[in-house]
C-alpha positions in Angstrom: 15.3 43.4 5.0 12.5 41.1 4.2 9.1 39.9 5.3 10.4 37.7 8.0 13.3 39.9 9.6 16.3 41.4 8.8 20.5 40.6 8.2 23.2 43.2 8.8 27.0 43.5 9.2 28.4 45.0 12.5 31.9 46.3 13.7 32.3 44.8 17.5 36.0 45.3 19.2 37.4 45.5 16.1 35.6 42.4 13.9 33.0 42.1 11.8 29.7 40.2 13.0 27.0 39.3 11.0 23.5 39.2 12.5 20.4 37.8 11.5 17.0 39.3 13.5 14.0 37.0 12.7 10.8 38.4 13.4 8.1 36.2 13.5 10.0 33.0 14.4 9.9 31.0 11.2 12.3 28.6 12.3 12.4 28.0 15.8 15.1 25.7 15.4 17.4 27.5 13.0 20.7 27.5 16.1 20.2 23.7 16.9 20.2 23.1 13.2 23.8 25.3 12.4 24.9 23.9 15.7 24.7 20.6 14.6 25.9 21.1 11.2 28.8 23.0 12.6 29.8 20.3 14.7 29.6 17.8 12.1 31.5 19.7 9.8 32.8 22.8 10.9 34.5 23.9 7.5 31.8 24.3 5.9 29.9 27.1 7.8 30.4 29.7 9.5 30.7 30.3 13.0 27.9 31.2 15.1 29.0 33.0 18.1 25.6 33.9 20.1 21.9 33.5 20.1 18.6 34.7 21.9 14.8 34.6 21.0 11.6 34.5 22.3 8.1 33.4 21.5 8.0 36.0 18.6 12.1 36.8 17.8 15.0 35.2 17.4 18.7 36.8 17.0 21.7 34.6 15.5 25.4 36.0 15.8 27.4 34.8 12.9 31.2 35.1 12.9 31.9 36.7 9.2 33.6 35.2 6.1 35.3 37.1 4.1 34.9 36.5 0.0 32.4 36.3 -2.8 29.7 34.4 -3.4 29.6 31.3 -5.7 27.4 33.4 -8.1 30.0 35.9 -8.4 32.7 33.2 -8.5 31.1 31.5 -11.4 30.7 27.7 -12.8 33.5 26.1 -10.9 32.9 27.8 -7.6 29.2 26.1 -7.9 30.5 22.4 -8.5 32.7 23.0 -5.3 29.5 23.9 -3.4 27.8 20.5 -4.7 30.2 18.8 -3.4 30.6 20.8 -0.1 26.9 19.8 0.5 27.3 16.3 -0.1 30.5 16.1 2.1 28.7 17.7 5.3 25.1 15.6 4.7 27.4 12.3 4.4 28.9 13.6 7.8 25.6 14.6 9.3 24.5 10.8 8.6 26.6 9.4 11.3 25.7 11.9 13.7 22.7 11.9 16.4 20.4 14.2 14.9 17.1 13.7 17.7 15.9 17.2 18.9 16.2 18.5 15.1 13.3 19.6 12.7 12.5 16.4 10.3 10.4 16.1 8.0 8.3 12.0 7.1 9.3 12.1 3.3 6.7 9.3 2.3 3.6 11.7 3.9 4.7 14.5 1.8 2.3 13.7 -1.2 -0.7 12.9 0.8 -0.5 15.7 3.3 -0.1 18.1 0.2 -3.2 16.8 -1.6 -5.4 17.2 1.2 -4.4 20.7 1.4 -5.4 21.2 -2.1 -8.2 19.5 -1.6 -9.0 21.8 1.5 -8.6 24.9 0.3 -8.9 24.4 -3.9 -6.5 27.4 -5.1 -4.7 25.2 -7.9 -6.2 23.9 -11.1 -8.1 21.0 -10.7 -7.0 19.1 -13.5 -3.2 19.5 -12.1 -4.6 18.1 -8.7 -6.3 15.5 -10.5 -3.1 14.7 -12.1 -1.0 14.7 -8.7 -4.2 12.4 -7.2 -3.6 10.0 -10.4 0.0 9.3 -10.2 0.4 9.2 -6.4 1.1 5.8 -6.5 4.0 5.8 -8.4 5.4 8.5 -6.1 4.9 6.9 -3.2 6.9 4.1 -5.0 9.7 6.3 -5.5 9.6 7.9 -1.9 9.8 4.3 -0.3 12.6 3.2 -2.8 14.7 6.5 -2.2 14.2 6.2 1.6 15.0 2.6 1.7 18.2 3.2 0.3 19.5 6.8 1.6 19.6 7.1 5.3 18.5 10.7 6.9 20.3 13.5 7.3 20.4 17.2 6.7 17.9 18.7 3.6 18.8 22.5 2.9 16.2 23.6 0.7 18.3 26.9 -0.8 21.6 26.1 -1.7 22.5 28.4 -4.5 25.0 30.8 -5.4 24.2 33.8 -2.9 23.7 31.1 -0.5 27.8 30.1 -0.4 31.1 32.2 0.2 34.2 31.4 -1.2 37.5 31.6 0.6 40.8 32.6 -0.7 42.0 28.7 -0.8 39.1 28.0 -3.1 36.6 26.4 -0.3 33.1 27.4 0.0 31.1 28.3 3.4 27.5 27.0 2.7 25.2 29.8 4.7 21.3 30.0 5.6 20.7 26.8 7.1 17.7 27.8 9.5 15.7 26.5 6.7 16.7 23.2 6.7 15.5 19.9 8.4 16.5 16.3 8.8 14.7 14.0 5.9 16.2 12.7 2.7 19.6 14.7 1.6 18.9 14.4 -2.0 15.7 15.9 -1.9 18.2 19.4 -1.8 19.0 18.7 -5.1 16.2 20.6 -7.0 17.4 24.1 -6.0 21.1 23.0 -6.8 19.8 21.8 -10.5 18.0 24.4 -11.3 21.5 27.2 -10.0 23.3 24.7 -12.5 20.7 25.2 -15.6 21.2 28.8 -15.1 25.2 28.3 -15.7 24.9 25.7 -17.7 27.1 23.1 -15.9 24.6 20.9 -14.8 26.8 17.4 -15.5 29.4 18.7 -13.5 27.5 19.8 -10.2 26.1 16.6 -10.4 28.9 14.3 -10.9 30.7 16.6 -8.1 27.2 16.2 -5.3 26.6 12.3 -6.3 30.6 11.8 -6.0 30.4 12.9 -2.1 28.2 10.7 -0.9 28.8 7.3 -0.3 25.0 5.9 -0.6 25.5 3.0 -3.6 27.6 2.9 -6.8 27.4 5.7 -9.5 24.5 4.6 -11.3 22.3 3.9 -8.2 23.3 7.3 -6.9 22.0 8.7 -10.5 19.0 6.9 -10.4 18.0 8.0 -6.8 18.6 11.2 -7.8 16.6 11.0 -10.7 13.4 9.8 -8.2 14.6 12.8 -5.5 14.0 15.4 -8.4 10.4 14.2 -9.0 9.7 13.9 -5.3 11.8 17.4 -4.2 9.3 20.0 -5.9 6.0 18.3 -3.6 8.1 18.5 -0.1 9.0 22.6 -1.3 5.5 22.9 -2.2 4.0 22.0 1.4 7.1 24.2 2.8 6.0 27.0 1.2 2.5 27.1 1.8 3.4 26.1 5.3 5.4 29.5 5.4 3.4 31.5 3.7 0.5 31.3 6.2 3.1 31.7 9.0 3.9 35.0 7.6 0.2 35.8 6.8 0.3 35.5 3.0 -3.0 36.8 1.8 -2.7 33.1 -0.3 -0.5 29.9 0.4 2.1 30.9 -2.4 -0.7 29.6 -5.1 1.1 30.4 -8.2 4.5 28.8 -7.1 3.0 25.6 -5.9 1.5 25.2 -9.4 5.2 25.8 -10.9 6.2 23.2 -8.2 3.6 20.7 -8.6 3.8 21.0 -12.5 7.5 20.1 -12.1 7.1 16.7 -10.3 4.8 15.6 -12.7 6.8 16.4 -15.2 9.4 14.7 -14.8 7.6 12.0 -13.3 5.8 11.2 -16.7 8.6 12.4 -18.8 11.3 10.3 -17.3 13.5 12.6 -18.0 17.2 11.1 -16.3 19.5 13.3 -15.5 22.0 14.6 -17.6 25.8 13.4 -18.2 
């Protein structure tokens, strides 16, 4: 049970079911989104059998997968997730995605700072900072854009967000949260899942090796510009939800983590790891 709804396991003729009841609607989109990612590549999600909303519900039926979770699995189960997610976002590249939620990458800094500006929650020095080095991130938005074509972003993937089947494969779950923009930006989550285990080359090397978007150190160095941009495009996602859900604030405290982060490794440089 949580804020937005609720997920539960059901017996129906015999099988198990797994149903997601979303209440308010969060994502309107979240069945055209698994639809489409299911088509593209079916392996790599579960079934979804049936679904029904209205303006203020919405009710998925998920066919269930049987096995742990890549965070019960461990280290190796996570680099096979990277590189399920890069395998189905190369796939959803050559796919029509019109009709799905997307999201203008190179309008994400912008439309965050006027909300700052608006509503003045974070530190104004950190705003400041995010005002002062705007231009170079809207250099690395239109070099990352320029050379990665759109497809799927899934904001969450982490350990509790995959299953792991008996021949070693891993169902990636949850997508109602993601949109069609830049694929890399989904990155951030992943890194930070591999810091906890401490096999962040590997998850790397595994994600980067799946897509086909330029040779290994172009991949690298679009990634590197993806992790400065990723924590701004979360930010504006989470203080779009948080008023969706009536949040008291616009998740203050973790859009200062977020934007703290970008700038970060925007000044440090920092490359990744390898």
């Amino acid at each position: 049970m949580k804020r937005w709804g609720a997920t539960g396991l059901f017996e129906v003729d015999g099988e198990y079911v797994v149903v997601k009841h979303a209440c308010p609607v969060v994502y309107p989109h979240a069945a055209a989104v698994h639809r489409a990612v299911e088509r593209a590549y079916p392996q790599a999600t579960a079934e979804l059998l049936a679904h029904d909303d209205d303006a203020v519900w919405q009710r998925s039926v998920f066919a269930y997968v049987s096995g742990p979770t890549v965070e019960t699995v461990g280290p190796a189960a996570l680099v096979t997730q990277a590189r399920t997610l890069g395998e189905v976002q190369s796939a959803m590249a050559d796919v029509d995605l019109r009709g799905l939620p997307q999201y203008d990458l190179t309008a994400i800094p912008e439309t965050l700072l006027a909300d700052l500006s608006r509503v003045a929650d974070l530190d104004d020095e950190l705003v400041a900072g995010l005002r002062r080095h705007l231009p170079a991130l809207q250099r690395g938005i239109e070099e990352l854009t320029a050379a990665v074509p759109i497809s799927i972003d899934h904001p969450d993937i982490q350990g509790t967000n995959g299953l792991v089947r008996d021949n070693e494969s891993v169902v990636l779950l949850d997508w109602e949260e993601a949109r069609v923009g830049c694929p890399m930006i989904s990155l951030d989550r992943l890194r930070q899942e591999a810091d906890e285990v401490g096999n962040v080359p590997e998850v790397l090397a595994a994600y980067l090796d799946a897509l086909p978007w330029g040779t290994a150190a172009e991949k690298r160095h679009l990634a590197d510009i993806a992790l400065q941009v990723a924590p701004l495009k979360l930010a504006v996602e989470a203080r779009e939800y948080a008023r969706i859900i009536g949040l008291p604030h616009p998740h203050t405290r973790y859009v200062t983590t977020l934007v703290t982060r970008s700038l970060s490794r925007l000044v440090s440089g920092a490359q990744l790891p390898g």
